[in-house]
VOPAGU-2260 file (C-alpha; in pm, 1 decimal, decimal comma):
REM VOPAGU-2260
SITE   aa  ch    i         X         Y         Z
SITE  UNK   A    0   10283,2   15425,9    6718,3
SITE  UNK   A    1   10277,7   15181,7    6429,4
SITE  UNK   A    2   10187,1   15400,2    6188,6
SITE  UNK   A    3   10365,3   15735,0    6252,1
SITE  UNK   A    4   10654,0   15634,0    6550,0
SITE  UNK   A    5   10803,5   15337,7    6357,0
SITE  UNK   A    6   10829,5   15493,3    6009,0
SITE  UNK   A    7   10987,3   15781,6    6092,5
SITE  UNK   A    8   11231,3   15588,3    6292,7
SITE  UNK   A    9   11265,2   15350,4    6024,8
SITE  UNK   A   10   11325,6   15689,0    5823,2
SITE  UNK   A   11   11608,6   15761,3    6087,7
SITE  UNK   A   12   11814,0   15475,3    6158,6
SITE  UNK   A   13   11799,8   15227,4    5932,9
SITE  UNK   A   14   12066,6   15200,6    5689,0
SITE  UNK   A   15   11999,9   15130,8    5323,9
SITE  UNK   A   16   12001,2   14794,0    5221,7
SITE  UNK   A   17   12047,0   14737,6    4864,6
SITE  UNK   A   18   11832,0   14431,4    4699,0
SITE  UNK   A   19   12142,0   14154,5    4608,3
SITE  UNK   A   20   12360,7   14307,0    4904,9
SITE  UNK   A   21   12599,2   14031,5    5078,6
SITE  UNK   A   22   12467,6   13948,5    5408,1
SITE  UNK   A   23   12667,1   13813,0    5678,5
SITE  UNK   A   24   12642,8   13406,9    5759,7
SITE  UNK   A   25   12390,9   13436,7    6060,1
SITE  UNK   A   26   12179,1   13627,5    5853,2
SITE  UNK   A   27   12212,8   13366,3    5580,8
SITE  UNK   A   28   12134,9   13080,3    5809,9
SITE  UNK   A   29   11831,3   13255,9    5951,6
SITE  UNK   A   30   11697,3   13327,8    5562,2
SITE  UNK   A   31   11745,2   13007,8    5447,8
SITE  UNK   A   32   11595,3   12843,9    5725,5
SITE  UNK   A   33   11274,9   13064,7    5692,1
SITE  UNK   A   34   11267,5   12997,7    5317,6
SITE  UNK   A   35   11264,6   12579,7    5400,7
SITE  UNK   A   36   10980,9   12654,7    5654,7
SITE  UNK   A   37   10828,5   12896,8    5342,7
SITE  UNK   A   38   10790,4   12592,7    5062,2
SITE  UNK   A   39   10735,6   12337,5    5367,7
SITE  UNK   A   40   10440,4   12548,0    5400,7
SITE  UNK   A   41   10350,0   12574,2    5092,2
SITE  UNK   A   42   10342,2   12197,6    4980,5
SITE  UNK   A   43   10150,4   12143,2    5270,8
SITE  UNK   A   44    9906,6   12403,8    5221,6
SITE  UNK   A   45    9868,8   12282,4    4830,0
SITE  UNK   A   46    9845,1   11931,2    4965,5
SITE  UNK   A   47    9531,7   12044,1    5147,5
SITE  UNK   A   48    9340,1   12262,2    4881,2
SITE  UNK   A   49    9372,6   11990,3    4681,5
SITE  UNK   A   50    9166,9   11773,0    4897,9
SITE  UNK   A   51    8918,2   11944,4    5058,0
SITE  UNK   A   52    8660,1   11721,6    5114,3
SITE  UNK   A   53    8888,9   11501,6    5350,0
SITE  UNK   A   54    9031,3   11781,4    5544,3
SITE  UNK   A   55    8693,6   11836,2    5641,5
SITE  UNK   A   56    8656,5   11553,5    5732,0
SITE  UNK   A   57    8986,7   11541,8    5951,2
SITE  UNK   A   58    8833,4   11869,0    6077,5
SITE  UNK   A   59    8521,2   11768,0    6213,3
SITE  UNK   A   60    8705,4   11457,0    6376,5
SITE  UNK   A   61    8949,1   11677,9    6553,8
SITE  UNK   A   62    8679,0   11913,6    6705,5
SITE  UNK   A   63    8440,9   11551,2    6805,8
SITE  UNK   A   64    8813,0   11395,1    6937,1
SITE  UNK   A   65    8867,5   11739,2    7143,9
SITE  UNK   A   66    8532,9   11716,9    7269,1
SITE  UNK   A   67    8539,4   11366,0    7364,2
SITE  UNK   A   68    8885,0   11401,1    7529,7
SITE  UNK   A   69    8772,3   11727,2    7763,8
SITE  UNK   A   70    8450,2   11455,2    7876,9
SITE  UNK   A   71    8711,1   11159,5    7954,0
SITE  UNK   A   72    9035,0   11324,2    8096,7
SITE  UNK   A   73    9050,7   11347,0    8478,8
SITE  UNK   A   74    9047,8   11781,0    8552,0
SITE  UNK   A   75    9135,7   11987,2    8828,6
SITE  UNK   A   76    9272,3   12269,8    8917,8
SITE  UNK   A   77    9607,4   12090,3    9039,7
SITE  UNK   A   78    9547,3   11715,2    8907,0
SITE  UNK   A   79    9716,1   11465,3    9189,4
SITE  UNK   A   80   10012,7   11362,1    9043,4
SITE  UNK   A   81   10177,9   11030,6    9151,6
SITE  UNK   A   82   10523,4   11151,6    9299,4
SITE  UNK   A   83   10582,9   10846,2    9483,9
SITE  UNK   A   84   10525,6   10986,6    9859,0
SITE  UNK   A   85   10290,6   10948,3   10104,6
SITE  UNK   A   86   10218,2   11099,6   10442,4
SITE  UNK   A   87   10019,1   10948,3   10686,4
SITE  UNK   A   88    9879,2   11130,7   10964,7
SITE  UNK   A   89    9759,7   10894,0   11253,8
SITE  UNK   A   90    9536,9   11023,7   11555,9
SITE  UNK   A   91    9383,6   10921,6   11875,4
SITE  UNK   A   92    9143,0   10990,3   12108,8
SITE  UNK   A   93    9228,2   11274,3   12278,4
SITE  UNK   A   94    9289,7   11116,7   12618,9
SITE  UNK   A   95    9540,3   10903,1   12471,7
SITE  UNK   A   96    9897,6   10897,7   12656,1
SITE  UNK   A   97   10224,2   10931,7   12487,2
SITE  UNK   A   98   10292,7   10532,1   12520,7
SITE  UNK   A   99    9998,9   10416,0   12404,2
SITE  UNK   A  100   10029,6   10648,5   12109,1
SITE  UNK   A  101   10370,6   10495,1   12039,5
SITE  UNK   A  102   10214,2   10124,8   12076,9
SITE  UNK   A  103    9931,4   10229,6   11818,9
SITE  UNK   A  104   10230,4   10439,7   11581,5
SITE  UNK   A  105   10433,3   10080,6   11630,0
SITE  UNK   A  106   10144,5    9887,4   11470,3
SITE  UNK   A  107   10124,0   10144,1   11179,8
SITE  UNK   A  108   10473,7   10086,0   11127,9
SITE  UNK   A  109   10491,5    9735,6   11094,3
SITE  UNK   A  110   10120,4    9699,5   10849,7
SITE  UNK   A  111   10340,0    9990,2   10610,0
SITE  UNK   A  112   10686,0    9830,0   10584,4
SITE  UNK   A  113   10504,1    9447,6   10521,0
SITE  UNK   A  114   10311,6    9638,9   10205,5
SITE  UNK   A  115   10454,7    9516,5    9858,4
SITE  UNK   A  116   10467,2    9878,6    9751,2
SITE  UNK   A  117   10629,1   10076,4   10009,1
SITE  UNK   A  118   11033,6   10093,6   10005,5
SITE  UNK   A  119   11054,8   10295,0   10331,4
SITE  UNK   A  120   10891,5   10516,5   10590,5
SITE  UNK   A  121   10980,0   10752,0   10887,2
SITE  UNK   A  122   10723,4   10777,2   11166,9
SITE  UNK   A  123   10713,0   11026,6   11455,5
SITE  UNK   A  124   10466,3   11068,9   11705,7
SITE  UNK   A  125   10413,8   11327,1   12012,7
SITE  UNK   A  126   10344,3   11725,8   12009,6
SITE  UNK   A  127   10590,7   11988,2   11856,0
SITE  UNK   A  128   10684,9   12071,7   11526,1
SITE  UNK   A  129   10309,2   11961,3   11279,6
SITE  UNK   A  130   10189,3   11786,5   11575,7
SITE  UNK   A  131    9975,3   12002,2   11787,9
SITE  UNK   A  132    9886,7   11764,7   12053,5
SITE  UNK   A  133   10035,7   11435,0   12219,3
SITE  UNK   A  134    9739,5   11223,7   12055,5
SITE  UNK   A  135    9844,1   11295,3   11649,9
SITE  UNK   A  136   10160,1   11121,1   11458,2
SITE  UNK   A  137   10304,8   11135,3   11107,2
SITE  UNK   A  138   10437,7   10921,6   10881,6
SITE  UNK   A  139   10635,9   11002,0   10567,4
SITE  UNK   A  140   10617,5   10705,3   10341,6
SITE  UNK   A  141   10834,3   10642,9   10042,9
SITE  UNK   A  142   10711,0   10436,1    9722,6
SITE  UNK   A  143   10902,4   10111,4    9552,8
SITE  UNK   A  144   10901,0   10272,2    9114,2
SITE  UNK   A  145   10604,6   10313,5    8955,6
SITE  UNK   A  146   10676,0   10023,7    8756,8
SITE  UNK   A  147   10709,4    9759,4    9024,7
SITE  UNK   A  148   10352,4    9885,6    9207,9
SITE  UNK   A  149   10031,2    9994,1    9168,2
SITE  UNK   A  150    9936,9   10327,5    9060,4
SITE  UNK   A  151    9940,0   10566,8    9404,8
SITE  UNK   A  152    9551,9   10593,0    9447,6
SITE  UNK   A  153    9535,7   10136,3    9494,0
SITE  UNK   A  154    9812,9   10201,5    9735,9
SITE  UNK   A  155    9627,1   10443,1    9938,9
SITE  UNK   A  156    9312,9   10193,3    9924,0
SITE  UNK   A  157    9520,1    9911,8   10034,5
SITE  UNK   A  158    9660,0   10088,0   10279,3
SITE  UNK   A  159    9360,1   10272,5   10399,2
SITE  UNK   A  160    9130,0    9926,8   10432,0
SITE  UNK   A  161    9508,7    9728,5   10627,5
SITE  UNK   A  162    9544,3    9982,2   10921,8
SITE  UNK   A  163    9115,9   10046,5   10980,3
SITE  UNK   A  164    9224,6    9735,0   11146,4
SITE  UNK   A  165    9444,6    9960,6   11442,2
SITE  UNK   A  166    9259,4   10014,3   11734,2
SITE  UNK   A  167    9141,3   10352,5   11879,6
SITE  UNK   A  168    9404,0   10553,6   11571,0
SITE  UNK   A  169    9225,0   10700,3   11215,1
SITE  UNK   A  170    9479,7   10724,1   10942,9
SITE  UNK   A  171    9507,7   11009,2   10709,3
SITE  UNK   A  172    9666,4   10938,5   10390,2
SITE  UNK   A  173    9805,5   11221,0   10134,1
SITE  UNK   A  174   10000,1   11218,7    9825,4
SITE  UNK   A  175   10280,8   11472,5    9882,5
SITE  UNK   A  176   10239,7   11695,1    9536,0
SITE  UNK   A  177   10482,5   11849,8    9390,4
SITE  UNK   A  178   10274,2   12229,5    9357,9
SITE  UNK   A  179   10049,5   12291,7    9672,9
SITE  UNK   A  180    9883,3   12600,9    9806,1
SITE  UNK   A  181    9922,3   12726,2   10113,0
SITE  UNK   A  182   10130,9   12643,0   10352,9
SITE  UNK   A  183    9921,8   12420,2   10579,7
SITE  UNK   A  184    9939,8   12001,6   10589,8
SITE  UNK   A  185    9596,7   11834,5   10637,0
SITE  UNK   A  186    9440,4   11520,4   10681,0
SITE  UNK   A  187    9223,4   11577,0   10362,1
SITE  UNK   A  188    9256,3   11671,3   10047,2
SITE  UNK   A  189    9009,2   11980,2   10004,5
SITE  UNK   A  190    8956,5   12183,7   10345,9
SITE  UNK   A  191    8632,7   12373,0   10411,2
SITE  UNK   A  192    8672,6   12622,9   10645,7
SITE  UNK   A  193    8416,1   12788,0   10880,6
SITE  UNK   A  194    8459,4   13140,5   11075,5
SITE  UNK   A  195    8244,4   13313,5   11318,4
SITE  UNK   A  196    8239,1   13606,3   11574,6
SITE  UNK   A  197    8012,0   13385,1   11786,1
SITE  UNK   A  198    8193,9   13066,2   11903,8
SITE  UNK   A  199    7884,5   12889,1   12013,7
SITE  UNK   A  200    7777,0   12932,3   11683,7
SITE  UNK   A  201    8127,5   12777,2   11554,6
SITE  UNK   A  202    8088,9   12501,5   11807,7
SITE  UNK   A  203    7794,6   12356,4   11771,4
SITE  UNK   A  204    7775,0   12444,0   11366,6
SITE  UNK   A  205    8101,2   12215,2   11277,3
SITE  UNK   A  206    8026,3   11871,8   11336,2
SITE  UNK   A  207    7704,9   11927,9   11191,7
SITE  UNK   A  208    7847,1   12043,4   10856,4
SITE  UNK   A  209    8117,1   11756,7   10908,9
SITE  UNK   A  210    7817,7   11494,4   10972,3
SITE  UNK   A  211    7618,8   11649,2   10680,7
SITE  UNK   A  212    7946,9   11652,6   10420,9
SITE  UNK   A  213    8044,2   11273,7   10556,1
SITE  UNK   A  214    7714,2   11201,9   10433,5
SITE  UNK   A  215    7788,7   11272,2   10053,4
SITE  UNK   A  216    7853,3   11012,8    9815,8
SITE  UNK   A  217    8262,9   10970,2    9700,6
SITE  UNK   A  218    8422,8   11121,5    9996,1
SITE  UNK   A  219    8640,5   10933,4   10263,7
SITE  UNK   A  220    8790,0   11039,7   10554,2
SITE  UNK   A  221    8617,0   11359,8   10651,0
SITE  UNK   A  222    8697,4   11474,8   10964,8
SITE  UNK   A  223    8766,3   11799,5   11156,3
SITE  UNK   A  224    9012,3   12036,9   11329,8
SITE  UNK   A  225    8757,7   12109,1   11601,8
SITE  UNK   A  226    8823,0   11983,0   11929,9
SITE  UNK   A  227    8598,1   12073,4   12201,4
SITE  UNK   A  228    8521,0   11734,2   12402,4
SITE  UNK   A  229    8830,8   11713,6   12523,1
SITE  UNK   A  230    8845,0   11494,0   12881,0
SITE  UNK   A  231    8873,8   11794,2   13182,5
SITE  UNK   A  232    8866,0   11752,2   13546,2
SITE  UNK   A  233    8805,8   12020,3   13801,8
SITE  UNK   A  234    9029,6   11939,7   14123,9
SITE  UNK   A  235    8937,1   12140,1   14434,1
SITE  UNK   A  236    9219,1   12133,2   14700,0
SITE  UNK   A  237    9149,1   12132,2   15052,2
SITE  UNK   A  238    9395,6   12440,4   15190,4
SITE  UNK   A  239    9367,5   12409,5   15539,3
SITE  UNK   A  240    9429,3   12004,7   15563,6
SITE  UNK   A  241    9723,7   12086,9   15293,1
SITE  UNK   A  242    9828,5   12330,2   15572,2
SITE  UNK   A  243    9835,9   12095,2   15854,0
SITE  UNK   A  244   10044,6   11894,7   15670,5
SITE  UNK   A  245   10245,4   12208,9   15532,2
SITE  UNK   A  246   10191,6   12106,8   15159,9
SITE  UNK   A  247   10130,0   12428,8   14913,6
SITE  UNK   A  248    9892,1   12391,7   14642,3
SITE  UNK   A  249   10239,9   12386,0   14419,1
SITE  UNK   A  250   10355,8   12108,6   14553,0
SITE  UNK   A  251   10018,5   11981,4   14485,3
SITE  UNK   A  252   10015,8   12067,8   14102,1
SITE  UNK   A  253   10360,9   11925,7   14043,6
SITE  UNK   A  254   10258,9   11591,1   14162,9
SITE  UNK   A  255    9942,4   11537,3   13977,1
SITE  UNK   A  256   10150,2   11650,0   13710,9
């Protein structure tokens, strides 16, 4: 294309421009702004052939200061970035009834509002909407400035070690990022997730991987999604003394409700 489309098109529809020809002002401005760029280039390039032996110099610096700077600067493949959010997700034993959840989400509360670096929160607690079951709460937790606090990984430290202190509730704590993939919220910050045709496999594989990761050096707060010791009771009903008494087994269902 370059070297047989463009020429003959050239050929076609280009006018032609004699050398010295008048152009218009935008052309102007655009030449003469190329032609200060042109001897800006120049003296600078002169300035450098002139002394070689300390642009080398400079040189090898650069490439030791680029190497030096990939070692030193924190990398990932979305660095946390300090946006001045938080969310905490709380959670109980499973067993755990709505009130005492809200007595344990209380205490939360009042250890995040007394913190130097938190300007204010909003708590929930109960199932629907991100929280699956009765025994999990959230809270959304808004910093004071940067420049009045601590950088957003102290807070979390602080506030990690203040509410260990809860009874019978593990706190989650997450910065809220501004980029984020997927659509999911949870407790960690890198998920590892297993899948399997055979759930006995699943079951009895997970909190063995979650024991062995907990394990590692530098990582907090590993936990799972995994629930299968959940509290059940088998309740067999007695139909014919129910029947004496002309109670249905409805009637009995609703009330242990």
């Amino acid at each position: 294309v370059s070297l047989t489309l463009t020429p003959m098109l050239c050929a076609r529809v280009l006018k032609r421009h004699e050398h010295g020809a008048r152009q218009n002002f935008v052309l102007r401005a655009f030449e003469a702004m190329f032609n200060s760029w042109l001897r800006l280039y120049q003296w600078s390039l002169d300035k450098v052939i002139a002394r070689k032996a300390i642009m080398l110099v400079v040189t090898v610096a650069t490439l030791v200061g680029t190497i030096w700077l990939y070692i030193v600067v924190p990398k990932g493949f979305f660095p946390q970035e300090d946006t001045g959010f938080l969310i905490a997700i709380t959670e109980a034993a499973s067993d755990t009834s709505f009130d005492a959840m809200v007595a344990r989400q209380k205490q939360l509360n009042e250890i995040l509002k007394a913190d130097p670096a938190v300007a204010y929160l909003n708590s929930t607690v109960g199932s629907g909407g991100p929280n699956p079951t009765t025994n999990y709460g959230r809270a959304f937790i808004a910093l004071k400035p940067l420049g009045v606090r601590e950088p957003v990984q102290a807070v979390i430290g602080r506030l990690r070690q203040k509410t260990s202190v809860i009874p019978g509730l593990q706190v989650f704590f997450q910065v809220i990022q501004n980029l984020n993939i997927g659509g999911r919220l949870a407790k960690s910050q890198y998920q590892y997730t297993l899948q399997s045709g055979d759930t006995d496999a699943l079951y009895s594989l997970a909190p063995l991987l979650r024991d062995k990761i907990a394990a590692l050096p530098g990582l907090l707060d590993v936990t799972t999604d995994l629930y299968i010791r959940n509290p059940e009771l088998t309740i067999e009903i007695d139909r014919e003394q129910a029947a004496i008494f002309g109670i249905t087994a409805d009637q009995i269902r609703n009330q242990l409700y």
